[in-house]
N, C-alpha and C positions, 0 to 999 in steps of 0.2 A: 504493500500500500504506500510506505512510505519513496520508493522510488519512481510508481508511477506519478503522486505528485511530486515529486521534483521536474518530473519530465515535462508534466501537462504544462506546471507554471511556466517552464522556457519555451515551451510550443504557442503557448496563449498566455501572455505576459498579463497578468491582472492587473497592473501598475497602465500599462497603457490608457484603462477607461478612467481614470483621472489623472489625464491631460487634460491642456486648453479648451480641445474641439469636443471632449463630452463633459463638461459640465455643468451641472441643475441648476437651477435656481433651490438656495436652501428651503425654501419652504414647501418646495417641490418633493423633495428628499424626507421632511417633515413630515408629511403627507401619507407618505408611502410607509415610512417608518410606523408611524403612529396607527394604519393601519394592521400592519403588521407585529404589533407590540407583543403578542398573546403567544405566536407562533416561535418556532426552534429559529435562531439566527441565520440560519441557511435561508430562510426563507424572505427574509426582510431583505439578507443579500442579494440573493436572486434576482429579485420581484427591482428592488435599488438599480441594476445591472441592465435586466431586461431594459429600464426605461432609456438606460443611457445609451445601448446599442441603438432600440427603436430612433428616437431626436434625433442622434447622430446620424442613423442611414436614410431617415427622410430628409431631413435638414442638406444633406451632400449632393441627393438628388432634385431637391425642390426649386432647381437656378432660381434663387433670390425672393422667391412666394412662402416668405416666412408668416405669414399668418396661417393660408391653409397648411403649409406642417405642421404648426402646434395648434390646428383647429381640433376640440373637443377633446383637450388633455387630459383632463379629470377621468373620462371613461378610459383611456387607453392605460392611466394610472393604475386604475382601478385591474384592466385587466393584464397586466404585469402581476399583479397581484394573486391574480387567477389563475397564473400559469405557473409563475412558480411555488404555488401552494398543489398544484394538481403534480407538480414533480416532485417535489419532497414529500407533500405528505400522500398522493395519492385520492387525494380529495379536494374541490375547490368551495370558492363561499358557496354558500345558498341563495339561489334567485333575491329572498327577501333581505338578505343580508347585506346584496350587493345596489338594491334600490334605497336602502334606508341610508348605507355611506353616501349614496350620490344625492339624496333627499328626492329621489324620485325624480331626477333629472333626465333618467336615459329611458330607453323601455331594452325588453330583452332582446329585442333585435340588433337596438344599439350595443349591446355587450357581444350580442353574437358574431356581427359586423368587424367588432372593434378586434374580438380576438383572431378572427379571419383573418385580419389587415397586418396586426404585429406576426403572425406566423407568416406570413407572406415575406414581409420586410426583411424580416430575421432567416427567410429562405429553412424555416424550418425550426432551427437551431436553439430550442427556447432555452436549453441548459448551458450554462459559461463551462466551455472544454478544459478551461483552465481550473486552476484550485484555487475556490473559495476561502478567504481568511477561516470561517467557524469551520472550513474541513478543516483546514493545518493545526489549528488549535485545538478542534475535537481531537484528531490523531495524537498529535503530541500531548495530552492530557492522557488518551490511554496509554501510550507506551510508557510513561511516566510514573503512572499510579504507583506501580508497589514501590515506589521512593519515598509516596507523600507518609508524613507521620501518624494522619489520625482517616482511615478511609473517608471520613463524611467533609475533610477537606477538598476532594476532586469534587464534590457537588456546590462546596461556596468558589471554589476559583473557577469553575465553569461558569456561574453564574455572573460573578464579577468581570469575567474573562468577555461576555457575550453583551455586557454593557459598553467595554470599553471599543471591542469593534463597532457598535452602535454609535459611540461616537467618532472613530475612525471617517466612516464614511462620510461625515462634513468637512472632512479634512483632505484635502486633494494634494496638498504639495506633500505632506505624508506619502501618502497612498501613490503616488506617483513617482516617489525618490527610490522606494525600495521593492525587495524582490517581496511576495505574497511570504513563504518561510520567516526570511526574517521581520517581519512586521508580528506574523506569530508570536516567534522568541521574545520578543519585544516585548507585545503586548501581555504574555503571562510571568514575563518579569512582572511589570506595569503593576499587574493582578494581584501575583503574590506581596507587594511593598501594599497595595491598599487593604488587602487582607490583614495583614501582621502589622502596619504601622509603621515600617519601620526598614532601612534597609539591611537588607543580610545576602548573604551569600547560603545560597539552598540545592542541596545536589539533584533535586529535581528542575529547576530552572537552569542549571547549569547543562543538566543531562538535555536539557532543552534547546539548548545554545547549539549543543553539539552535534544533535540530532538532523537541527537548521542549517549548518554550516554555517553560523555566524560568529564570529570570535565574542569574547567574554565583555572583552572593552566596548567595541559595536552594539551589543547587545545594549549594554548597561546605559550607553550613549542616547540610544534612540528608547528605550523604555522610561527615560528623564522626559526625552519632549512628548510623550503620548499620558506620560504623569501629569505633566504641565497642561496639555491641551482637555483634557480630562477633569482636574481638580482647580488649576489654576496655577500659576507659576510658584504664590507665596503658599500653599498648601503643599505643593509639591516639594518646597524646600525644607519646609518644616519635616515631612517624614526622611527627606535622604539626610536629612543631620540629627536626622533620631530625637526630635524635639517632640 
C-alpha cells in the first residue's frame, strides 16, 4: 500500500490543484467543507478536489465566457459532493437532503443534469489517481499504531489529524510547496504537539518521518507553519517552548 502511494503521488502530483489556475474562492471551499463536516475526511477531500478539476476544465475551455462556466455553482457544489460520497462511502445524499442544502433551488433534474455534466468534464475520472492527504495519514496512523502508548490515542490523533487537513485545504501555498507524504508527516507531527501540549520527540512521529521520506528537520520545519496556520502563530509558540 505504502509504495503504491508513493507512486500514484509522483504520477498525479496533488500539490498541483493548489496552484494559481485552481483556486476557490474561500467561501466556496467553506461550503463544500461544511457540507461535508459529518463525513470521513476523504470525503470533504474529494468532493474539495472534484470542484477544483471541474472550474478549472471548464474555465480553460470556456475562451473568456466566464459567467456561463460558473453559471449555477451551488448545484455543481452540491454535486461534487454527491460523487464523492457515492465513492467513498458507496452511498450518496438523499433527494430530500440534497433540496433542503440548496433550499429548494434546483429540482432533481437539475442535480441529474449537473452530475451528467461534471462526469462528462472530468471524462469520467471522479476519483483523484493520486493520494489523498486523509489516505497518507490514514496509512501512516496504521503502520504506526503499535508504537502509540495508550491504543485509544490513534482514535484522538486521527481525529485531531482530520481537523488539521481540514484546514490545510484553505491553505494553497502549503499544499502547493510540498509532496502529499510529507504534508502527512507534517501534519501528525502538527497532531501529536496539539495532542500532548507540548513539543517532544515520539518514535511514532519519527517512524512517520521515515516512513514519508522526509528528514526529521523538514518535518519538524513544516509541522511549525501548519501549527501556526492552524492555532495561530503566538499559540503555536507557546507549545514548541513548552509554555
Amino acid at each position: 500500500a505504502l509504495l503504491t502511494q508513493e507512486i500514484a503521488q509522483h504520477m498525479h502530483p496533488l500539490r498541483e490543484l493548489w496552484g494559481p489556475a485552481f483556486q476557490l474562492p474561500r467561501r466556496l471551499i467553506e461550503y463544500v467543507s461544511a457540507i461535508c463536516a459529518d463525513y470521513a475526511p476523504q470525503v470533504r477531500q474529494e468532493a474539495v478536489l472534484l470542484l477544483k478539476r471541474y472550474i478549472w476544465a471548464v474555465f480553460s475551455d470556456c475562451k473568456g465566457d466566464e459567467k456561463r462556466a460558473v453559471s449555477e455553482l451551488q448545484v455543481v457544489a452540491l454535486t461534487c459532493v454527491q460523487l464523492a460520497m457515492k465513492y467513498w462511502q458507496q452511498q450518496g445524499l438523499a433527494a430530500q437532503e440534497l433540496h433542503r442544502l440548496s433550499k429548494n433551488s434546483f429540482t432533481r433534474k437539475d442535480f441529474v443534469r449537473a452530475e451528467g455534466e461534471v462526469i462528462r468534464v472530468l471524462k469520467g475520472v471522479v476519483h483523484w489517481e493520486g493520494a489523498l492527504l486523509a489516505e497518507w495519514t490514514s496509512l501512516m496512523l496504521h503502520l504506526v499504531s503499535p508504537l502509540l502508548e495508550d491504543p485509544k490515542d490513534l482514535g484522538v490523533l486521527s481525529g485531531v489529524a482530520a481537523h488539521v487537513t481540514d484546514v490545510l485545504a484553505f491553505h494553497d501555498e502549503l499544499m502547493a510547496a510540498h509532496l502529499t507524504s510529507e504534508l502527512a508527516a507534517a501534519t501528525l507531527h502538527a497532531s501529536a504537539m496539539l495532542c500532548t501540549k507540548r513539543f517532544q520527540r515520539y518514535a511514532a512521529t519519527l517512524r512517520v518521518g521515515h516512513l514519508c521520506r522526509i528528514s526529521e528537520e523538514s518535518m519538524v520545519q513544516l509541522s511549525e507553519k501548519i501549527l501556526s496556520v492552524c492555532i495561530g502563530a503566538r499559540c503555536a509558540e507557546f507549545i514548541l517552548e513548552g509554555s
